[in-house]
C-alpha positions as CSV (number, residue, x, y, z in Angstrom):
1,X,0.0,0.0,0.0
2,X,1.2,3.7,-0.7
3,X,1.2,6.2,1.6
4,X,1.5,9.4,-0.5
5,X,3.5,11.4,2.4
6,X,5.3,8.7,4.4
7,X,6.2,5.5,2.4
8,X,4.7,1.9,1.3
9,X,3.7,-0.4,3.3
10,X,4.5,-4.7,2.2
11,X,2.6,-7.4,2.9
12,X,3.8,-10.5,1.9
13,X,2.3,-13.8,2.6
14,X,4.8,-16.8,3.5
15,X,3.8,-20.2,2.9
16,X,2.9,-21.3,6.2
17,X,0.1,-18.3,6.1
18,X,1.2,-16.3,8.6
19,X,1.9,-12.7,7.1
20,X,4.6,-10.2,7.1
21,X,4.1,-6.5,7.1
22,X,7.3,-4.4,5.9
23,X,6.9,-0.2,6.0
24,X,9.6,1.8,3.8
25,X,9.5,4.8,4.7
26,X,9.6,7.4,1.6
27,X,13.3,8.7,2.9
28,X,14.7,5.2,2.5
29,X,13.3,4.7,-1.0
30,X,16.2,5.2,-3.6
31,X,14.6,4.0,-6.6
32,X,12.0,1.9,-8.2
33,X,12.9,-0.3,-11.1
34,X,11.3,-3.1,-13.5
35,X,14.1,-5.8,-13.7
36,X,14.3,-9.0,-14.9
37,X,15.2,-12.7,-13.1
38,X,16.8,-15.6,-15.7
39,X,16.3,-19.1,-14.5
40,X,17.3,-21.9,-16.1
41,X,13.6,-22.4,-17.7
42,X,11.8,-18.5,-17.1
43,X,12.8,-15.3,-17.5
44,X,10.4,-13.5,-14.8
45,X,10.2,-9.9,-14.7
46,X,9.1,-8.0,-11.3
47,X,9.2,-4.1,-10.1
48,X,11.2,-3.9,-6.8
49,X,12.8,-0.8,-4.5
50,X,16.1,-0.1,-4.4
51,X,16.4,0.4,-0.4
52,X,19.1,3.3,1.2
53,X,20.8,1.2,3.8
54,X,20.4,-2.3,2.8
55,X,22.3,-4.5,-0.2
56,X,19.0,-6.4,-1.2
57,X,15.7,-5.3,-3.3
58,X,12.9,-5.1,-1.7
59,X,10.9,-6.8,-4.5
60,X,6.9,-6.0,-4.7
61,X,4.3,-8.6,-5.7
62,X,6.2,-11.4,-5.7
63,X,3.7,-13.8,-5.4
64,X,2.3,-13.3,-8.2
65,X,2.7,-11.9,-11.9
66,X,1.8,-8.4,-12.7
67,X,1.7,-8.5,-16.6
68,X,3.4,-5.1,-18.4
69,X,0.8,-2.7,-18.5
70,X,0.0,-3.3,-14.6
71,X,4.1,-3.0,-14.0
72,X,4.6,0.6,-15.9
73,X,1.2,1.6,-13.7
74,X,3.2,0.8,-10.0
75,X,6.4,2.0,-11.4
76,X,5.1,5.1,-12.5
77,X,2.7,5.4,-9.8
78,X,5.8,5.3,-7.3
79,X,7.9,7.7,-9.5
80,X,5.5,10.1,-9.3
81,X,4.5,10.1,-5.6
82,X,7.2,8.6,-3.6
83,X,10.4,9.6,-6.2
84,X,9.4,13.3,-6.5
């Protein structure tokens, strides 16, 4: 969820169903990109944050896939209210 003045909040559920809540707050976020993941049979293509502080992506939606049009609409969704 995006919180216009403060950050995004990430909910991620693990497999056992219990859920994890993550806030970013808006100073921490550095960047938002579309990238790309090769495995040996998929290539699998995700928007994540680029998070001040940490050596990781913070990748969003990951369990599921967002097809293009949907990805552009969160990247430039976050470009324009969190990146400003």
């Amino acid at each position: 969820m995006l919180i216009k003045e403060f950050g995004i909040n990430i909910e991620k559920q693990r497999f056992n169903g219990s859920v994890q809540t993550t806030f970013i707050p808006r100073a921490r976020i550095m960047d938002v990109i579309i990238n790309e993941a090769l495995t040996p049979y998929d290539v699998k293509v995700y928007v994540a944050l680029l998070v001040h502080g940490t050596d990781r992506m913070e990748v969003l939606f990951d369990s599921f896939r967002l097809d293009t049009k949907s990805m552009v609409s969160v990247y430039e969704t976050i470009k324009g209210h969190i990146l400003k």
